[in-house]
C-alpha positions as CSV (number, residue, x, y, z in Angstrom):
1,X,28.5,14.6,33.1
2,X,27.2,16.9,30.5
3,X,28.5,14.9,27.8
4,X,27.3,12.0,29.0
5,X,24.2,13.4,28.3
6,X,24.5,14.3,25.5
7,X,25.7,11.3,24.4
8,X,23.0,9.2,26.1
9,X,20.7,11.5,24.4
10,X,22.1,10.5,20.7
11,X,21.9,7.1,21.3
12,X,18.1,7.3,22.6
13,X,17.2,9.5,19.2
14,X,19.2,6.7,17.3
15,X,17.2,4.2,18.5
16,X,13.7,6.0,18.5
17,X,14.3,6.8,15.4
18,X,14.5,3.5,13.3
19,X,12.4,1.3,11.8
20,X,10.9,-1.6,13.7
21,X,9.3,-4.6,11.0
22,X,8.7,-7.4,12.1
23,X,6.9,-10.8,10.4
24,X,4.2,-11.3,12.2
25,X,1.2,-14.0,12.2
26,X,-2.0,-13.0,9.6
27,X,-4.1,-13.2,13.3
28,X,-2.3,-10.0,13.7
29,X,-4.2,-8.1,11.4
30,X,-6.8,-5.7,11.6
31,X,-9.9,-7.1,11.1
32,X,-10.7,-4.5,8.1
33,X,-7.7,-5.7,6.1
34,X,-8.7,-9.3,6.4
35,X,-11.8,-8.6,4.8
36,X,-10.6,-6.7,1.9
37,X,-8.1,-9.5,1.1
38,X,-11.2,-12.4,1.5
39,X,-13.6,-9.8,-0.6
40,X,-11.3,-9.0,-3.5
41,X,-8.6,-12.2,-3.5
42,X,-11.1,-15.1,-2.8
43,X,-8.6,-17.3,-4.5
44,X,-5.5,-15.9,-2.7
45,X,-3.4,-16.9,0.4
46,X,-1.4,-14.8,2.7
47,X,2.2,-16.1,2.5
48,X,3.7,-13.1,4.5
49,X,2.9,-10.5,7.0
50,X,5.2,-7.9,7.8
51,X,4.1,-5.2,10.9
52,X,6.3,-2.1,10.5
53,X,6.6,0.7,13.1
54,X,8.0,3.9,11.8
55,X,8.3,6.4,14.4
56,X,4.2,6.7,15.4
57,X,2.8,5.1,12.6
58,X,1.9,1.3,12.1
59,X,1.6,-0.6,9.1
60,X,1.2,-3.9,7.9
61,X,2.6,-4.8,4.7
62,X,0.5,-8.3,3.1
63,X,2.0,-10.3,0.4
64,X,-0.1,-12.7,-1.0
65,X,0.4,-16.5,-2.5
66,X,-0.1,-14.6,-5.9
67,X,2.8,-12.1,-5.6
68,X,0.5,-9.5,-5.0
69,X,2.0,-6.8,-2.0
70,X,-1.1,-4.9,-0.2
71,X,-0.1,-2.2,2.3
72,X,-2.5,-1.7,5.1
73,X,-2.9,1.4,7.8
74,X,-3.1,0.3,11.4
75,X,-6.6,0.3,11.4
76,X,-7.3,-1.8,8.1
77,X,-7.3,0.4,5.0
78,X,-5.5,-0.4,2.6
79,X,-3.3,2.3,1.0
80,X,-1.4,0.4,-1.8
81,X,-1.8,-2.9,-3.8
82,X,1.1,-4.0,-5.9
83,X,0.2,-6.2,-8.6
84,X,2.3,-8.1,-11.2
85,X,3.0,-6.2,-14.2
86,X,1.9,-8.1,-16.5
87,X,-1.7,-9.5,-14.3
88,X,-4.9,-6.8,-14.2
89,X,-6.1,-6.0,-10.6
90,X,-9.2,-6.9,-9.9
91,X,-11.5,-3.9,-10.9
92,X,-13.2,-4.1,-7.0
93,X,-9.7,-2.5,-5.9
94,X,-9.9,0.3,-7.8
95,X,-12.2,3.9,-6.4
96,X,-14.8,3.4,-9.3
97,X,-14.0,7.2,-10.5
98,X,-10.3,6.3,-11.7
99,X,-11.5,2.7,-13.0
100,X,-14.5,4.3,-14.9
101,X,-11.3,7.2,-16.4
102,X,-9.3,4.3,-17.4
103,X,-11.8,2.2,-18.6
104,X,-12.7,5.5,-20.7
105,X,-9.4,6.9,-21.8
106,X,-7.1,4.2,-22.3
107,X,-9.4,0.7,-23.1
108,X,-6.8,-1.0,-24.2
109,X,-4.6,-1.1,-20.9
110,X,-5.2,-2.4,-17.6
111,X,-4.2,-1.3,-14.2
112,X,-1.5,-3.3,-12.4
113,X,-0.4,-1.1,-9.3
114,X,-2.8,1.8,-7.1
115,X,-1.6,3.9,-4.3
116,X,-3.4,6.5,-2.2
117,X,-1.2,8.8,-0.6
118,X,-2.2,11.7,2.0
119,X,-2.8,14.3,-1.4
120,X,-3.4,11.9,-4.2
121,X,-3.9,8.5,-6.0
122,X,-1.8,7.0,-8.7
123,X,-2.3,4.0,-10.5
124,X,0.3,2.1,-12.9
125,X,-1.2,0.9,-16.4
126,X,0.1,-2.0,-18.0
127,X,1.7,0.1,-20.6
128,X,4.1,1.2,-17.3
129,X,2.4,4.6,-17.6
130,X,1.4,6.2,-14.2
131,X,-1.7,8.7,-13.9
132,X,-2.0,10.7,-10.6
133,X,-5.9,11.6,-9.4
134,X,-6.5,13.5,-6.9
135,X,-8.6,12.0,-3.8
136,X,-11.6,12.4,-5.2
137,X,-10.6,10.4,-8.3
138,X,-10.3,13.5,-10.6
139,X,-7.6,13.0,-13.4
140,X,-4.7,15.0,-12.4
141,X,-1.8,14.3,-14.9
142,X,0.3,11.3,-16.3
143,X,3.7,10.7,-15.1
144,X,5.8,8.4,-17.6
């Protein structure tokens, strides 16, 4: 009996334990994250919504008619916007702090990825160099 269990026990941490995404309809999304997309991709369509449950956390990951990937918490921030390498993000994405930095220190790139993490911010230029901020926007380092 005790190894039956044990072994029901396994199966229930198995389980628990993986990831649960599932397409779902744009309807489904918090209200915040439907704004961002309409206030910073006017002329962009949601082809894909994906709702992914990892252990306590929900997400929602957006990819628009443009290629573009947002990531969204479960209450509508976004976290992440994946661009195409070679297209600029529009500057509205971007904490003003880091845009002012790049706009400062390396005028002759763009920024094509950002990502805000629990400790910092990184954005990828269009020369495929990343710079790390911290959350306040302060210039951390560059990772190549």
């Amino acid at each position: 009996m005790k190894a039956l269990s044990i072994y029901f026990l396994l199966i229930l941490l198995a389980v628990s334990g993986c990831d649960n995404e599932k397409v779902v309809d744009e309807t489904n999304l918090p209200p915040q994250a439907s704004e961002f997309i309409e206030a910073h991709f006017p002329n962009a369509r949601i082809a894909r919504v994906v709702r992914d449950r990892d252990d306590l956390l929900t997400s929602f990951d957006v990819i628009l008619d443009n290629q573009v990937e947002l990531e969204f918490d479960k209450q509508g921030e976004c976290f992440s916007v994946d661009g195409n390498a070679n297209d600029k993000l529009p500057d509205s994405v971007i904490p003003l702090k880091i845009l002012e930095y790049v706009q400062k220190n390396h005028s002759d790139k763009f920024i094509t990825d950002w990502e805000k993490n629990k400790t910092t911010q990184e954005v990828s230029l269009s020369d495929n160099k990343e710079l790390v901020f911290n959350l306040s926007g302060t210039f951390l380092r560059i990772d190549d």
